[in-house]
C-alpha positions in Angstrom: 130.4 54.3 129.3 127.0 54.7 128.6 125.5 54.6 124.9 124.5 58.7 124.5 120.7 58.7 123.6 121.0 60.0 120.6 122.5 57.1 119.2 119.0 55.7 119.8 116.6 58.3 120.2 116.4 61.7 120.7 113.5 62.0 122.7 114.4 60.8 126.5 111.1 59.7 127.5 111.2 57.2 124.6 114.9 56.6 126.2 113.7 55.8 129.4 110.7 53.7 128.5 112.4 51.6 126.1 114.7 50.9 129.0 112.2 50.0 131.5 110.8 47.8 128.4 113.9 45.9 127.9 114.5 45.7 131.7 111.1 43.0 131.9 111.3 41.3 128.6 112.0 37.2 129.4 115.3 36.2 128.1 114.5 32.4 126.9 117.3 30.5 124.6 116.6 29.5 121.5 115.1 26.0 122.2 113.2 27.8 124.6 111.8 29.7 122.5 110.8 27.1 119.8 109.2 25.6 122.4 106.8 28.2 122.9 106.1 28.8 119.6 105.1 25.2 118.9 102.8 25.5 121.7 101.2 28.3 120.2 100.4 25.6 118.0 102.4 26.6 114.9 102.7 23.8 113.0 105.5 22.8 110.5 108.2 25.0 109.1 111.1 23.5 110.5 113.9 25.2 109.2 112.2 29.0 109.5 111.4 28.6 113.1 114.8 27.3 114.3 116.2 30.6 112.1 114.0 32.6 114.1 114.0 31.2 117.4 117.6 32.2 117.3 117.2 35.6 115.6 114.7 36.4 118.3 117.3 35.9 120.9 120.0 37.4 119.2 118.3 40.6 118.9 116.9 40.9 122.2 120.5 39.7 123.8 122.1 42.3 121.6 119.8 45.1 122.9 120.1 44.2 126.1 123.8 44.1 126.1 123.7 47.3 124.5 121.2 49.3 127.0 121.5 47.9 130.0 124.9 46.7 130.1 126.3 49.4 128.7 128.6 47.3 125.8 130.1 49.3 122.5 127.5 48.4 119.7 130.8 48.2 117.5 131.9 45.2 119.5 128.5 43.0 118.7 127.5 41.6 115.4 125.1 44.3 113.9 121.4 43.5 114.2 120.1 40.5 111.7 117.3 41.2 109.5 115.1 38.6 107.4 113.6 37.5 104.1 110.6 35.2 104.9 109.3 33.7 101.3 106.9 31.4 100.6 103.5 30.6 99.2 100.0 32.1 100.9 98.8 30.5 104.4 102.3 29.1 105.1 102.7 30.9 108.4 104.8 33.7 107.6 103.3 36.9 109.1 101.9 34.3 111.8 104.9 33.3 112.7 106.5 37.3 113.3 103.1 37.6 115.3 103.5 34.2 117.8 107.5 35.3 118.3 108.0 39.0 119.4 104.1 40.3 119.7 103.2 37.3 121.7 106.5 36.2 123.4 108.8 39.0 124.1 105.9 41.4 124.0 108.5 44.2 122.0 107.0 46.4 120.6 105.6 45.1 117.0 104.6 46.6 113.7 102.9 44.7 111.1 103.1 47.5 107.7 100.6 46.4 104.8 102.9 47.4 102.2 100.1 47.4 99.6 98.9 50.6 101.9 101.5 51.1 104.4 98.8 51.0 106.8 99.9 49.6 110.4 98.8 47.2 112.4 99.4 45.3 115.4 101.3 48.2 117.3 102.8 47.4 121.0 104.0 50.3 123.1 104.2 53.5 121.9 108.0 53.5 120.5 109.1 50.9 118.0 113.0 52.1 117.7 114.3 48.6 119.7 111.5 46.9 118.2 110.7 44.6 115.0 109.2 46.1 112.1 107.2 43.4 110.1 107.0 44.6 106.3 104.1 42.3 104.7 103.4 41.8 101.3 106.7 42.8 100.6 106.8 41.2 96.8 104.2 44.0 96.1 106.6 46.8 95.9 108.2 44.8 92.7 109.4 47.4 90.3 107.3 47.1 86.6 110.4 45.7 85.8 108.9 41.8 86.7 108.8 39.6 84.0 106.1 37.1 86.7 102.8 36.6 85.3 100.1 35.5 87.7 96.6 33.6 86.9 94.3 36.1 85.9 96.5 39.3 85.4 98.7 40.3 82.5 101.3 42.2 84.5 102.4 41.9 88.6 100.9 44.0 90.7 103.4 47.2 90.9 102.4 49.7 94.0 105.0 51.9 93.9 108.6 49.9 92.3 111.6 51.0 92.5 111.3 54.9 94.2 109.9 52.9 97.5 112.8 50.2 97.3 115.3 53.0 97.0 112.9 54.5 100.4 113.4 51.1 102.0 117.2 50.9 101.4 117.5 54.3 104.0 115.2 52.8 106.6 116.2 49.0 106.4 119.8 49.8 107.2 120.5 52.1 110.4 119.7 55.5 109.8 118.0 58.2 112.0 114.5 58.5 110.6 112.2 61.8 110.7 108.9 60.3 111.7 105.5 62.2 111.9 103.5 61.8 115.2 100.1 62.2 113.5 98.5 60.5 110.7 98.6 63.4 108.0 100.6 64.2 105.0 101.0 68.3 106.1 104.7 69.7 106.0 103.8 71.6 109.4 102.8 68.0 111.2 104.7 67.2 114.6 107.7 65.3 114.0 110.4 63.2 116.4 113.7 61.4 115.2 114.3 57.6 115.5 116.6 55.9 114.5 116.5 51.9 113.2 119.8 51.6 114.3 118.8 48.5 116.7 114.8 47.8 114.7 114.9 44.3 113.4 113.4 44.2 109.8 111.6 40.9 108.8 109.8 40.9 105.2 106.9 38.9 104.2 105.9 37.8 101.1 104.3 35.1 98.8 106.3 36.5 95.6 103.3 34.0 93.3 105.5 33.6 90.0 109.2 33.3 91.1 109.5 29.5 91.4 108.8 30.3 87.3 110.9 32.5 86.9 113.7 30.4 88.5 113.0 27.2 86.3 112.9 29.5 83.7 116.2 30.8 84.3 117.3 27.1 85.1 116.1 25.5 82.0 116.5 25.7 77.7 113.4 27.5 76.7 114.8 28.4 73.1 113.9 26.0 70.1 111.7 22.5 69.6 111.4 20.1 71.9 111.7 22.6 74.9 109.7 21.5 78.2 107.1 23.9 78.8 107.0 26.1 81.8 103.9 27.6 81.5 102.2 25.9 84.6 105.1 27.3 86.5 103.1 30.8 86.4 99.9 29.7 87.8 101.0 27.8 90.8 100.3 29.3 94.1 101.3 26.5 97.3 104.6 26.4 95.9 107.7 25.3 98.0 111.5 27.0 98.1 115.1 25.9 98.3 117.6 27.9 100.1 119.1 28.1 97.2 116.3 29.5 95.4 115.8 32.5 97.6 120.0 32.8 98.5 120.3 34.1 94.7 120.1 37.4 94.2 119.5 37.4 90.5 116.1 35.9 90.9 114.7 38.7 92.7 115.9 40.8 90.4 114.3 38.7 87.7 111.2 39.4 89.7 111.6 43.1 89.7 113.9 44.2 93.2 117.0 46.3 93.7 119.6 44.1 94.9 120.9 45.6 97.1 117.6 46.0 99.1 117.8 42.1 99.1 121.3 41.8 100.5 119.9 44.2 103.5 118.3 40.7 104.3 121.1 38.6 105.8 119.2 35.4 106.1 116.6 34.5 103.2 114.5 31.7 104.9 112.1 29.3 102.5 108.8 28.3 103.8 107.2 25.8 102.3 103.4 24.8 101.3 101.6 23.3 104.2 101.0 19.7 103.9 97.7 17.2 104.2 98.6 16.2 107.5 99.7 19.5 108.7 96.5 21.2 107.7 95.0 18.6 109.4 96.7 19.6 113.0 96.2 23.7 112.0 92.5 22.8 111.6 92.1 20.5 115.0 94.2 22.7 116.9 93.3 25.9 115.9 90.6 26.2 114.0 87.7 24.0 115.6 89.1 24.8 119.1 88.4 28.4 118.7 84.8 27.8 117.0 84.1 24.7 119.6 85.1 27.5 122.1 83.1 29.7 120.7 79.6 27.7 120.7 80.4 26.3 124.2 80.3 30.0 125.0 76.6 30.0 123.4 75.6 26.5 125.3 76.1 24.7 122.5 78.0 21.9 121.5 79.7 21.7 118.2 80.3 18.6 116.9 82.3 18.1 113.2 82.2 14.6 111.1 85.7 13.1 109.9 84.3 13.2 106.6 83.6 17.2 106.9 87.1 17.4 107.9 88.4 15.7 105.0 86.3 17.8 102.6 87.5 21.2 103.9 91.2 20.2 104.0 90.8 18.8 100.4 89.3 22.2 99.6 92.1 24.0 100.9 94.6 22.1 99.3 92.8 22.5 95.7 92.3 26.7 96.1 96.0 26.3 97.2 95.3 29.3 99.9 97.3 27.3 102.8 95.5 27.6 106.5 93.7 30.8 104.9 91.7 28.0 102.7 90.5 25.7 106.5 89.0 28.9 108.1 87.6 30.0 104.5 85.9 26.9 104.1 84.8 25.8 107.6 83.1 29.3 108.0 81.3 28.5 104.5 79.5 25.4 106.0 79.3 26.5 109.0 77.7 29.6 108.7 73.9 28.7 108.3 73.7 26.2 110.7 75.4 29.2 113.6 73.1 31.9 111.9 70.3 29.0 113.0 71.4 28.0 116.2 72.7 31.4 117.7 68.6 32.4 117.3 67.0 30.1 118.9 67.7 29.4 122.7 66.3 25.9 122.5 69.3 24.1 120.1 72.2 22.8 122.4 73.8 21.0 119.5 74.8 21.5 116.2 76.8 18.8 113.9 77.8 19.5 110.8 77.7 15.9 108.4 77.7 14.5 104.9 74.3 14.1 103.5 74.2 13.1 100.0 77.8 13.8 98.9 76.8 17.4 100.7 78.0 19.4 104.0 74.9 19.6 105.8 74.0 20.3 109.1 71.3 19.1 112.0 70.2 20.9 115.2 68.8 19.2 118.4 
């Protein structure tokens, strides 16, 4: 027997697209899918993209087997959502992007949670889809005890009234969803339900790995270590068993049990010398090289510039954010230069008296 719509949405023209959807997304196993995702040329992260290699084809096997094979929901394992944490320019968000936007092509929604704004939006129905909440640490409740370089207090958008919001939506619940971008009572509406929408959060939560020593450690007395540094650092790197306790997100200011709507809690960790070093060959320079050899010009980058921007990256602690940051910043002149005059067909970029420079011929 068929699954009745409503049990996925109420509107049948969303029915039948998502159905002709599912019909012509690629069904590769989970080492096939690594594969593809490594040569997107996501580096690192071992243990993160094996978890969601096979979450990926879990959930797309289980909707399938749902609506197109026609199987009881209640005989499958229910859907699997995630907990990505880890420091800035680890690959997180990246990593969501490569997988289902990129891959499976479902239909994708990157939320900003710092503005709920969306982005990234594939097809024009998300309730099979994967719902991508970044900068989920955001929406810590005043209750978080972190203290980050710079501020007093964390950061608190909206606490604990927009956890106890998430807590309806995360789980499988049919969901009264505005079609236009308004806040009027009277504004069109339609029902989904996230029944079968895969959840994965995002998010750098800057301060826990202190609060987790702290919580570890004797911090009452003389002769105490101090933790203080703990507070400040930014490329910081998780244990499972950091982010598999519940009590140190609620240290940090959640509701627990919006945590435990995560199944898996996956660590990330801070990106190394060496894998910077591949992020900024195989991605970075090859989209700029690309870009010049588009303009007639050939780009050519010193080792020594190389070293200095990955050094650079690794001191601001800002992961592959940092290589792009940096190469655009002595890069920029020498392009603004180039790009204007028609005669320059190569630019390198060099160290001239402990300096980046730059020369055009």
């Amino acid at each position: 027997m068929a699954l009745p719509k409503s049990d996925f949405c109420l509107d049948e023209s969303f029915y039948r697209e998502a159905l002709n959807i599912l019909e012509t997304i690629p069904l590769y196993n989970p080492e096939e899918i690594t594969k593809r995702i490594r040569k997107s040329k996501y580096v690192g992260q071992e243990q993160a993209v094996t978890a969601a290699s096979l979450m990926a084809y879990r959930h797309v096997t289980r909707l399938r087997n749902i609506f197109i094979k026609n199987i009881n929901p209640a005989k499958l394992p229910p859907k699997t959502n995630m907990l990505f944490v880890g420091p800035t320019g680890c690959g997180k968000t990246y990593l969501v992007e490569i997988l289902f936007k990129d891959i499976f092509k479902l239909p994708t929604v990157i939320v900003d949670m710092t503005n709920y704004s969306e982005t990234g939006y594939v097809g024009q129905d998300v309730s099979f889809g994967v719902v991508c909440l970044d900068e989920f640490d955001k929406i810590a409740s005043g209750q978080n005890n972190a203290v980050f370089a710079g501020a007093g207090t964390t950061k608190d958008v909206s606490g604990l009234g927009v956890q106890r919001e998430l807590l309806k939506i995360v789980e499988s619940n049919q969901l009264v969803i505005p079609l236009e971008l308004n806040h009027a009572d009277y504004a069109p509406k339609t029902l989904i339900s996230s029944t079968h929408m895969a959840f994965i959060a995002c998010g750098a939560f800057s301060g826990l790995k202190g609060i987790i020593e702290q919580g570890n450690s004797e911090h009452i007395g003389f002769g105490r270590q101090a933790i203080a540094a703990s507070w400040n650092r930014i490329a910081v790197s998780y244990t499972t068993e950091d982010v598999d306790l519940a009590k140190n997100f609620m240290a940090y200011g959640f509701l627990p049990e919006l945590i435990g709507r995560f199944k898996r809690h996956i660590p990330f960790h801070a990106l190394s010398r060496e894998q910077l070093k591949s992020i900024l060959h195989g991605r970075v320079l090859a989209q700029y090289t690309h870009e010049f050899e588009l303009e007639g010009i050939e780009l050519k980058i010193s080792n020594p510039v190389l070293d200095t921007i990955i050094e650079e990256s690794l001191k601001k602690e800002t992961g592959a954010r940092g290589l792009e940051a940096s190469f655009i910043k002595y890069l920029e002149k020498a392009a603004y230069k180039a790009y204007s005059n028609a005669e320059v067909k190569c630019v390198q970029l060099l160290i001239k008296n402990d300096e980046v420079a730059f020369e055009l011929s």
